[in-house]
C-alpha positions, -999 to +999 in steps of 0.1 A: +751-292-070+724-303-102+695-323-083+696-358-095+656-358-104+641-388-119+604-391-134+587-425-139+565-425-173+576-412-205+536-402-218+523-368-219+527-357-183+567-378-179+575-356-213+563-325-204+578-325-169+609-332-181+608-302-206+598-276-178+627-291-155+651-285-183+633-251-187+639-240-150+670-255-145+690-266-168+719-283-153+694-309-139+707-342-142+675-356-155+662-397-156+626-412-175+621-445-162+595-463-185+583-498-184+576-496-222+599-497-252+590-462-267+575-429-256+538-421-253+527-441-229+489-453-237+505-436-266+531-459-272+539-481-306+530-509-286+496-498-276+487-483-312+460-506-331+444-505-367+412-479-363+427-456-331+417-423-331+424-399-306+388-379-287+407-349-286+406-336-324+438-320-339+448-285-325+436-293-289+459-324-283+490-306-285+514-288-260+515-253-258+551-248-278+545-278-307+524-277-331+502-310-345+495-291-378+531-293-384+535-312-416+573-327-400+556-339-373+536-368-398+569-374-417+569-408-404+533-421-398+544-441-372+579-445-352+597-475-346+594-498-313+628-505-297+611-546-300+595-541-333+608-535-367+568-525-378+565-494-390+527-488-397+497-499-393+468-502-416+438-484-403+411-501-426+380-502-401+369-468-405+338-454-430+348-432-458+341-401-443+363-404-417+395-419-435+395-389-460+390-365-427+419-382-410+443-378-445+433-342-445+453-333-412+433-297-409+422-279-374+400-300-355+402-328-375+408-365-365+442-376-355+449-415-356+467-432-333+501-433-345+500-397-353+494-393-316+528-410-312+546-396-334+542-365-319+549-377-285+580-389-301+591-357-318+583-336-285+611-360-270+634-352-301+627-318-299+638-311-263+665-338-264+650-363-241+653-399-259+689-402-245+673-394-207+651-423-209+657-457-197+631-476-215+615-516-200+622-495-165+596-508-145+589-491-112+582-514-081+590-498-049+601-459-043+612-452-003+619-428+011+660-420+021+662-405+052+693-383+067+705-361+096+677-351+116+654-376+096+641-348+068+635-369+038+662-360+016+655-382-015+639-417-032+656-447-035+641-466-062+635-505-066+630-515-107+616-551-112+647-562-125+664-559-090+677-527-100+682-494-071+685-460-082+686-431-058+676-397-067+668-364-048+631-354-065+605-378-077+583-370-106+557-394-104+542-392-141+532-425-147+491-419-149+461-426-126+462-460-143+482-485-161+478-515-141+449-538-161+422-552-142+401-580-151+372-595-133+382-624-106+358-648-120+356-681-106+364-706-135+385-682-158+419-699-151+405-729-167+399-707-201+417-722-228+413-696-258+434-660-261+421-638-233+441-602-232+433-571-218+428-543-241+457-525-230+473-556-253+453-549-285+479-527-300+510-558-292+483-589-301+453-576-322+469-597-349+463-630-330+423-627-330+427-627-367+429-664-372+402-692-386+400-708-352+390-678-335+349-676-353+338-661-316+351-631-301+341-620-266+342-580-257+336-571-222+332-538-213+309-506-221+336-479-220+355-458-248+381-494-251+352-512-255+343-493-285+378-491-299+376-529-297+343-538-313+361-514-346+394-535-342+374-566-345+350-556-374+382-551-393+394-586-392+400-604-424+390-633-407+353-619-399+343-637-363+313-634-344+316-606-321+295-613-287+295-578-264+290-582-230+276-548-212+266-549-172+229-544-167+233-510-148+213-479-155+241-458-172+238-484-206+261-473-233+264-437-237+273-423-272+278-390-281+282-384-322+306-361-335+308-348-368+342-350-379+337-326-413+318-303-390+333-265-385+338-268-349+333-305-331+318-311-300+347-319-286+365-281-295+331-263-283+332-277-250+370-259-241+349-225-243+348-209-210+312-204-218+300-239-223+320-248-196+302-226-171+270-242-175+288-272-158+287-260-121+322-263-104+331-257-074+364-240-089+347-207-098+320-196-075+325-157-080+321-150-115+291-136-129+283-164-148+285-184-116+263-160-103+239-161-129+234-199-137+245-215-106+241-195-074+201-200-077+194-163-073+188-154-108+151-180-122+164-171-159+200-184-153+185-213-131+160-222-160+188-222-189+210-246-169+182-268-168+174-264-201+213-271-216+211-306-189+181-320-209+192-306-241+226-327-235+202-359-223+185-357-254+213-353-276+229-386-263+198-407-259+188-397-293+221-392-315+229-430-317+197-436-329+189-462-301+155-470-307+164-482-338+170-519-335+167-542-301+202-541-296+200-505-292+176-505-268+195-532-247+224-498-247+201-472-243+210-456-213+181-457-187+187-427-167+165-396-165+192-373-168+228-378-183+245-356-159+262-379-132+267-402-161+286-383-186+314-396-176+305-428-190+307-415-223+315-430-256+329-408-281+319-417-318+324-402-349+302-400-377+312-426-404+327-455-376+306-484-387+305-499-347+271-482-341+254-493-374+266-529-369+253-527-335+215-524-346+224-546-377+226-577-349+246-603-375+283-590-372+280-579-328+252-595-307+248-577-280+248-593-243+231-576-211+239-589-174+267-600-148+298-623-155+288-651-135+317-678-141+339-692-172+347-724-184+372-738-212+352-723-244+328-702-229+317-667-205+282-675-187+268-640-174+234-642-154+210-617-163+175-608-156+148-623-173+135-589-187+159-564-196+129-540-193+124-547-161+154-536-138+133-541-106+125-577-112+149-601-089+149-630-112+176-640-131+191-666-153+223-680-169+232-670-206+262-692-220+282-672-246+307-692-267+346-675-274+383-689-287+391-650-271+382-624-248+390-586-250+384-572-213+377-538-217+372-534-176+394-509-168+423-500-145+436-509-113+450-475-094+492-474-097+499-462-066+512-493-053+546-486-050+545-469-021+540-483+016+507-476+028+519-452+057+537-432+027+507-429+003+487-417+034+510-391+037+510-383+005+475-377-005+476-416-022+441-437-011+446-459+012+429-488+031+403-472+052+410-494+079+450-482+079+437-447+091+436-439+130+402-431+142+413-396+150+421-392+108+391-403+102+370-386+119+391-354+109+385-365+073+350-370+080+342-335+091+362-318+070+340-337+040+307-327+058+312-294+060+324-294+027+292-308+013+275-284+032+294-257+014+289-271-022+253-272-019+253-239-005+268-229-038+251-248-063+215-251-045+205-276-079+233-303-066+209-309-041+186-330-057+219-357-066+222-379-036+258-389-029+266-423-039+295-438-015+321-466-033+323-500-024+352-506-018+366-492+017+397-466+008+401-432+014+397-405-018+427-387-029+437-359-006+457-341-029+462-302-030+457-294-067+461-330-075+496-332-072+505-328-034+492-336+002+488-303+019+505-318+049+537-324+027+535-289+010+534-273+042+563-286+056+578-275+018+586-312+009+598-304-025+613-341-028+586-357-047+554-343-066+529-362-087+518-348-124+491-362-148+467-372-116+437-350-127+409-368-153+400-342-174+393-335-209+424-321-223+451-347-213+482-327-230+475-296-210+467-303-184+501-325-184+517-298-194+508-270-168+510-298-136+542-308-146+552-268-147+534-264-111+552-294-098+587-282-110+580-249-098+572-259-063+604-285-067+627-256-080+615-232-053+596-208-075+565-215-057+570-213-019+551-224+013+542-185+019+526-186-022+500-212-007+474-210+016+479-232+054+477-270+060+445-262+070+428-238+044+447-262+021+424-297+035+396-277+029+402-272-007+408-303-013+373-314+007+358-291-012+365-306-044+357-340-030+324-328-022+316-311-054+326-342-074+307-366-055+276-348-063+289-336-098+299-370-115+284-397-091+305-426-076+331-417-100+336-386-087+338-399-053+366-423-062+385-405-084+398-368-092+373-361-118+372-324-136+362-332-175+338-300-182+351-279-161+391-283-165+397-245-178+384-236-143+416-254-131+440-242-156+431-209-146+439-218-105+471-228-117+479-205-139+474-181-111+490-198-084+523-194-110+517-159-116+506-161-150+481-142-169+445-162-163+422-143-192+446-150-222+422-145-253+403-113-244+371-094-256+344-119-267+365-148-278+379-148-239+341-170-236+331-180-270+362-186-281+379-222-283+410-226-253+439-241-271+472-252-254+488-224-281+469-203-257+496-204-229+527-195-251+548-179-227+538-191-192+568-207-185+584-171-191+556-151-169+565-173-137+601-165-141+590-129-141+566-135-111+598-158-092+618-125-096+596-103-085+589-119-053+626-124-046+627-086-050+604-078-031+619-102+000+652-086-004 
């Protein structure tokens, strides 16, 4: 009988699971549940504003079998919304430079927002999945059904609109994050203006542009942050924009990319080369491992030093920070910019958000702590000399608003799941939910993972691990899609895609989702993998190396952004593909494009059949 499989998003990893499930096995009878009203995901026609434009330039945001320099795939420039009867959008807040780059569509050049959806919307077209999807699906609950001798033997799931589904697999594709967060603020409920998370600004953007709004408040220093100082330059209406940044050490890290460049930055950094100057605890037997990272070879050593401070320079100095007060109030204060590269702003050359930031009329620029709200107003307290981070005194700072943007972030989706099931899944929990025997197995397992990291990569050493606030456990996942307890027992019921923060979303979407239907489908089996135990070490490991890697951020979430192609080429093996896919010199100067992996989906089926062979 077909397995009833059903996967919850519809964005980059839902799609591309559903496409190597069709692959694999065809008669699968095959369900999308999304909680929006079109494919995409933070893709979606309701999440597309005026001025969106993708990080990932034009040739590298793509799965490996379609195209985005296809001409039919920008037949439309935007798709319709199942609640909208808009069609387009009006990007209008960008420079010159970067308009006529976007209308040029050429490799590695910009792609706007809508493009981005369009394509999404095409894949789905392309591999007939519109008609699978049941769209304004939103997840709330998933349990477990349990048979027989109580193996699980499928999910019964609970929609918000009372809805229950029951299916035998669970493709959990829904993202890391989707849930908004916004600061609990004492006062804010009393706010009587427009406040919206940016995760809104595609729906709403409109509403800001109206003559009662003159102030507009944008909290936040991330890439949304950014996005939402453009949006708000655009408006007709021209308010006051007031930015709100925390007074923390990381500031607001820009990196400039020339968009009429040969190569971006953005295309250079998928080299297996550049990569390897990232240490990563996913390669430690190459010779370029050996030679920048092991700390036996002084030249190698010296030139891994030499590429950090060259990267600190090139972001403290490409923004042009010490231009203009406000700049210096962003300027990042750190020595070094590598445990904070992660809280990188991507900007490209002609966006006018960094000129009118040392301009001072259009943005002012805010530095300090959201202290409380009122009816009109955001009051952060912040120290009496920004200069100064050591000084203890502080003071109020009332900033007038008819609207806030909050570009804070997102809370972690794993809710809906019971807290004994996302422990034994590889989900963070509580710590408090843990037995004291878990712990202290989790514990050890993380110190002597540490231990091996800086073994490795002697120059980690001088990063002190940073532990996060808030008391859960980290993500215990076996290649970030399964708990090695459950893929030990060969739980093939449930596998989660999409749950790795990298660099090259579509990808890595991609080759999850075909790991995850492998493992489902029985092409990968317990005896491909190593044991529960080697299995918890791994996934230590990883813990360890991105807690001294990337910082706090590493320790809370599954962070791999330089070093992703180090991944790839794990997975690529676990499925029996071929890892080196470009060969001679271009195998480490060359770019890595998702084009690149043609025919993986065909190489496992080789390497299934040759393994059954070789067991009969």
């Amino acid at each position: 009988m077909a397995p009833k499989v059903f996967i919850i998003g519809a964005g980059w990893a839902g799609l591309s699971a559903a496409r190597s499930y069709l692959l694999l096995n065809p008669s699968v009878d095959l369900t999308i549940l999304d909680d929006d009203t079109s494919v995409g995901g933070v893709w979606s026609a309701s999440r597309v504003y005026p001025g969106l434009v993708a990080d990932s330039p034009r040739g590298l945001f793509e799965y490996s079998d379609m195209s985005m320099l296809d001409e039919q795939v920008f037949s439309d420039s935007r798709r319709k919304d199942v609640n909208s009867n808009t069609t387009s959008l009006d990007v209008n807040s960008m420079g010159k430079s970067e308009s006529k780059v976007l209308d040029e569509r050429k490799k590695f050049g910009l792609v706007r927002g809508e493009e981005v959806h369009n394509y999404l919307h095409k894949y789905a077209e392309k591999w007939d999945l519109l008609r699978r999807i049941k769209f304004r699906s939103r997840v709330v609950e998933a349990q477990r059904i349990q048979q027989g001798d109580k193996k699980p033997q499928g999910w019964r799931i609970i929609l918000s609109s009372g809805d229950i589904m029951e299916c035998d697999r669970l493709i959990v594709a829904s993202g890391l994050f989707s849930d908004p967060s916004i600061p609990d603020i004492p006062g804010l409920e009393a706010f009587t203006g427009l406040s919206m998370h940016s995760k809104m600004l595609g729906q709403e953007h409109q509403f800001l542009n109206t003559r009662k709004i003159k102030n507009i408040i944008v909290v936040g220093a991330c890439k949304s942050a950014m996005e939402t100082l453009n949006v708000c330059l655009s408006l007709p209406s021209k308010p006051q924009i007031h930015w709100i940044i925390r007074g923390n050490q990381h500031g607001v890290p820009i990196l400039m990319n020339n968009p009429i460049g040969t190569v971006p930055v953005v295309a250079i950094a998928t080299t297996r080369f550049l990569a390897a100057l990232s240490p990563c605890i996913f390669d430690t037997e190459s010779g370029l491992y050996r030679f920048f990272h092991s700390g036996q070879n002084r030249l190698g050593t010296w030139l891994c030093a030499q590429y950090n401070r060259l990267m600190t320079w090139v972001v403290k100095t490409g923004a042009g920070y010490e231009k203009s007060e406000q700049g210096r109030m962003i300027k990042p204060r750190v020595d070094s910019i590598f445990q904070s590269i992660l809280y990188l702003s991507l900007i490209h050359n002609g966006n006018p958000v960094v000129d009118e930031i040392h301009k001072g009329e259009r943005i002012k620029v805010h530095r300090g702590e959201l202290d409380q709200a009122t009816a009109k107003s955001l009051f952060i307290r912040r120290k009496s000399s920004d200069e100064s981070l050591d000084t203890q005194e502080t003071k109020l700072e009332e900033i007038p608003g008819e609207a806030i943007v909050w570009c804070t972030g997102w809370k972690s989706t794993t809710s809906i799941f019971s807290t004994a099931e996302s422990m034994s899944l590889g989900l963070p929990v509580p710590d408090s939910s843990q037995t004291e025997e878990t712990r202290k197995h989790w514990i050890d397992r993380y110190t002597a993972a540490d231990v091996e990291t800086l073994t490795y990569f002697p120059a980690l050493k001088q990063w002190p691990l940073v532990r996060a606030f808030e008391a859960t456990t980290n993500f215990r996942m076996y290649r970030h899609i399964l708990s090695p307890k459950l893929l030990a027992e060969g739980d093939r019921s449930i596998a989660f895609v999409g749950y790795v923060i990298n660099a090259q979303t579509a990808f890595a979407s991609e080759l999850t989702g075909l790991w995850s239907v492998a493992w489902m489908e029985g092409l990968l089996r317990p005896e491909d993998l190593p044991s529960e135990q080697d299995m918890e070490k791994d996934v230590a490991r990883a813990h360890a190396w991105r807690a001294r890697r990337y910082g706090i951020l590493g320790f809370i979430l599954p962070e791999v952004t330089l070093e992703v192609q180090t991944l790839f080429d794990l997975l690529v093996k676990d499925l029996g593909g071929k890892v080196q896919r470009k060969g001679g010199w271009r195998e480490y100067l060359g770019v890595y494009e998702a084009k690149d992996y043609e025919g993986l989906v065909e190489e496992l089926k080789a390497a299934a059949k040759k393994k059954s062979r070789a067991i009969d």
